[in-house]
N, C-alpha and C positions, 0 to 999 in steps of 0.2 A: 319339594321345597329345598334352595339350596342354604349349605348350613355353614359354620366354622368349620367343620370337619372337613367339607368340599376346599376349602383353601390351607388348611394345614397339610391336606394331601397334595399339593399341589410345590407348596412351600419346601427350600430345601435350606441347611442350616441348621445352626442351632441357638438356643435360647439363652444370651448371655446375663450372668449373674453376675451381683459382687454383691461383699458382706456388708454390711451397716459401719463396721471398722474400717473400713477401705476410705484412703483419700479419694475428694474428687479427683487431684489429679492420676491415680490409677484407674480408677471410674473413665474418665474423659479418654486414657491410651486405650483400652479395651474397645471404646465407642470406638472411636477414632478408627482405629485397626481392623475392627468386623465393618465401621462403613453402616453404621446404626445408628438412630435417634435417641435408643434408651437401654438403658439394663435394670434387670429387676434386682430386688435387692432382697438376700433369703440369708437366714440364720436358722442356725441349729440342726443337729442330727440330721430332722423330717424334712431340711431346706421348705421350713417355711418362710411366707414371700411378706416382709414386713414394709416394703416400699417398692416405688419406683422412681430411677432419677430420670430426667427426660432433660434436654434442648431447651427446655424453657425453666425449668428448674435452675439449668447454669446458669442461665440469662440474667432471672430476675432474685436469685438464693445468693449468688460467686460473683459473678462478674461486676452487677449493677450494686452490691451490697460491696464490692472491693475486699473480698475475704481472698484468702491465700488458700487456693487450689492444693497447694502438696502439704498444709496441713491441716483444711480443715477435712473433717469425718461427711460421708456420704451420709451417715443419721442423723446431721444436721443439718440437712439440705432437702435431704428425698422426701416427696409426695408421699404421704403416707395413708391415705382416703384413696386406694385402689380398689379401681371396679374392675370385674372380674367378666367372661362368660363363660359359656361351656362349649363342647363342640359340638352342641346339638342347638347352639344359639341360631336361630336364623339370621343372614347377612343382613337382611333388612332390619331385623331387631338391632344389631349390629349398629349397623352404620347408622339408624335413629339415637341410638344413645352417643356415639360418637358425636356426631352432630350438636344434639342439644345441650352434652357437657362438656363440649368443645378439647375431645382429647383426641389424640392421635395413635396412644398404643395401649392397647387391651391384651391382660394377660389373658391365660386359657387356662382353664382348670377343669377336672373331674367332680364330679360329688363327694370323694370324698377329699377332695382338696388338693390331690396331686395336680403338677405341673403339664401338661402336655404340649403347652407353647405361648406364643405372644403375636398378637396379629397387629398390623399397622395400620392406617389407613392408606399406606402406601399395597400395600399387602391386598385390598378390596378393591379400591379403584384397579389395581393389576388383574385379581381374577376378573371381576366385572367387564372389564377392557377385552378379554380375552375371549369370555363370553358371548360377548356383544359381537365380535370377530366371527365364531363360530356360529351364531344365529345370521349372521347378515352372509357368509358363505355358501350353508345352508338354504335358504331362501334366495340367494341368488341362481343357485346350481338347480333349485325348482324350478322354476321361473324361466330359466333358459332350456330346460327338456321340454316345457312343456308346449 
């Protein structure tokens, strides 16, 4: 069964944070510059993950509420009801909760709550894609030996 684990191996990068003190507008350069939809948002020593700011968060927190990006605080804006999975979450478990809570980036954690990554759903349609590539290759390369 294929897991989170199978796309975080796959995935290259790294997992960008900022502090709950952070303006959005350093939030939004950081986005911007990695070319991402979201940053998780961790505080303290153990970088625990108190939020997440997402693309839709500016949309409908900054932009559409007309608040000033260089000073308001990412802790007034971030998603702070983050679902989480592990890297033994199956992609289908995965991509059903995706789905049905209509989000697009899931962090990754361990059981004991350490960080290991953040998947997108840009991130699963890509393995999936590639996937699908590699079975249809496969099955064609049969098919014509045989």
């Amino acid at each position: 069964m294929t897991t989170v684990s199978d796309i975080l191996a796959r995935k290259s990068g790294k997992t960008h944070c900022v502090s709950p003190r952070a303006t959005v507008l350093e939030a939004t350069r950081i986005m911007n510059d990695a070319r991402i939809g979201s940053v998780l948002v961790i505080e303290g020593e153990w970088r625990r993950i108190v939020g997440i700011l997402t693309e839709r968060d500016l949309l409908t927190r900054v932009i559409a509420a007309e608040r000033d990006p260089s000073t308001t605080l990412v802790s007034d804006v971030m998603t702070t009801d983050v679902l989480f999975c592990t890297p033994s979450t199956t992609i289908d478990d995965l991509r059903s909760v995706m789905r049905e809570k209509r989000i697009r980036h899931v962090p990754v954690r361990e059981d004991d709550g350490s960080l290991v990554g953040l998947v997108s759903i840009g991130d699963l349609n890509a393995f999936e894609s590639e996937s699908a590539a590699c079975t249809l290759a496969s099955l064609t390369d049969y098919i014509t030996r045989g």
